[in-house]
C-alpha positions in Angstrom: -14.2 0.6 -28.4 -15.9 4.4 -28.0 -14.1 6.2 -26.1 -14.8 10.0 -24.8 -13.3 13.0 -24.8 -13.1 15.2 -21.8 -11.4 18.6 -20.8 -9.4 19.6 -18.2 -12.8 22.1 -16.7 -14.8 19.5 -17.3 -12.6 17.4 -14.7 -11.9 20.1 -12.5 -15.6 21.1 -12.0 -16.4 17.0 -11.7 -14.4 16.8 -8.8 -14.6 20.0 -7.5 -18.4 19.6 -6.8 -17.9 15.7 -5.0 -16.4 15.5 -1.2 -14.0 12.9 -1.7 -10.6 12.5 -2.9 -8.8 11.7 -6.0 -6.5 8.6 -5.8 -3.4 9.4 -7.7 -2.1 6.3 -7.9 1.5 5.2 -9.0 1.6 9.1 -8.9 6.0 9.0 -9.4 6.3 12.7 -8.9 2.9 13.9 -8.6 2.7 16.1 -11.5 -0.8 15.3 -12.6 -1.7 15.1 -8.8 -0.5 18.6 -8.3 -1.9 20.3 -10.9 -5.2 18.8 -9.0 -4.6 19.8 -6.0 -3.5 23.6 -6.9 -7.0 23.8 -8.3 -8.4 23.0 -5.0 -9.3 19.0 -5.3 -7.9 17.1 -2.1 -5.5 14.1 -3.8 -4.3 10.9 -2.0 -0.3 10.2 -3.6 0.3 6.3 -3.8 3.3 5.1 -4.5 6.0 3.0 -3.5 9.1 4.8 -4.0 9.5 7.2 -0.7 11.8 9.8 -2.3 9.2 10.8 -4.4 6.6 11.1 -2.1 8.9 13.3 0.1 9.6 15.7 -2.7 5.0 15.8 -3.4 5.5 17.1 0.5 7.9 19.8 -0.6 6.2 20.7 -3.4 2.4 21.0 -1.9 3.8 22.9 1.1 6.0 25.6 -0.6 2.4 26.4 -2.8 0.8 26.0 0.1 -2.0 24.4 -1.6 -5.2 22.3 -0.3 -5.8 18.9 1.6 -3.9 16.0 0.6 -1.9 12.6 2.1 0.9 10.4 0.8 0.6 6.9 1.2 3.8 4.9 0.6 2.6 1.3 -1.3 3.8 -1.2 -3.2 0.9 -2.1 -5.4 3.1 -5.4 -6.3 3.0 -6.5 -2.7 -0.5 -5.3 -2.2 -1.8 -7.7 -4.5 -0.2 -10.7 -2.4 -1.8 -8.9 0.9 -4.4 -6.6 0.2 -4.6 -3.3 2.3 -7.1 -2.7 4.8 -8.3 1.0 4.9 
């Protein structure tokens, strides 16, 4: 297997030129979405566990940083009844 190795500007200028979000998914307690979204890349949070989502709410409104959501899913259930978006 190749794989490739990337760097944090090369990510950052990737997504800072598209229009669409990044899906953190299973994001737990958003670090990795965070550090996105304070460099001005919108971020959708999944995950399932509320409490954590709550305290990505604190976090991104205290920085006051950029465009984002929280979606609250169970990717366990999901795959028994797939969402509709």
């Amino acid at each position: 297997m190749r794989t490739t190795t990337i760097y944090t500007e090369q990510v950052l200028q990737y997504f800072l030129n598209k229009e669409k979000s990044v899906l953190d998914l299973a994001c737990g307690s958003g670090r990795n979405g965070l550090f996105l979204l304070q460099n001005g890349i919108p971020i959708v949070f999944a995950d399932k566990n509320k409490v954590a989502l709550n305290t990505i709410v604190t976090a991104a409104s205290q920085n006051s940083v950029g465009r984002y959501k929280c979606w609250e899913v169970d990717l366990e259930r999901c795959l028994k009844n797939p969402l509709k978006i």
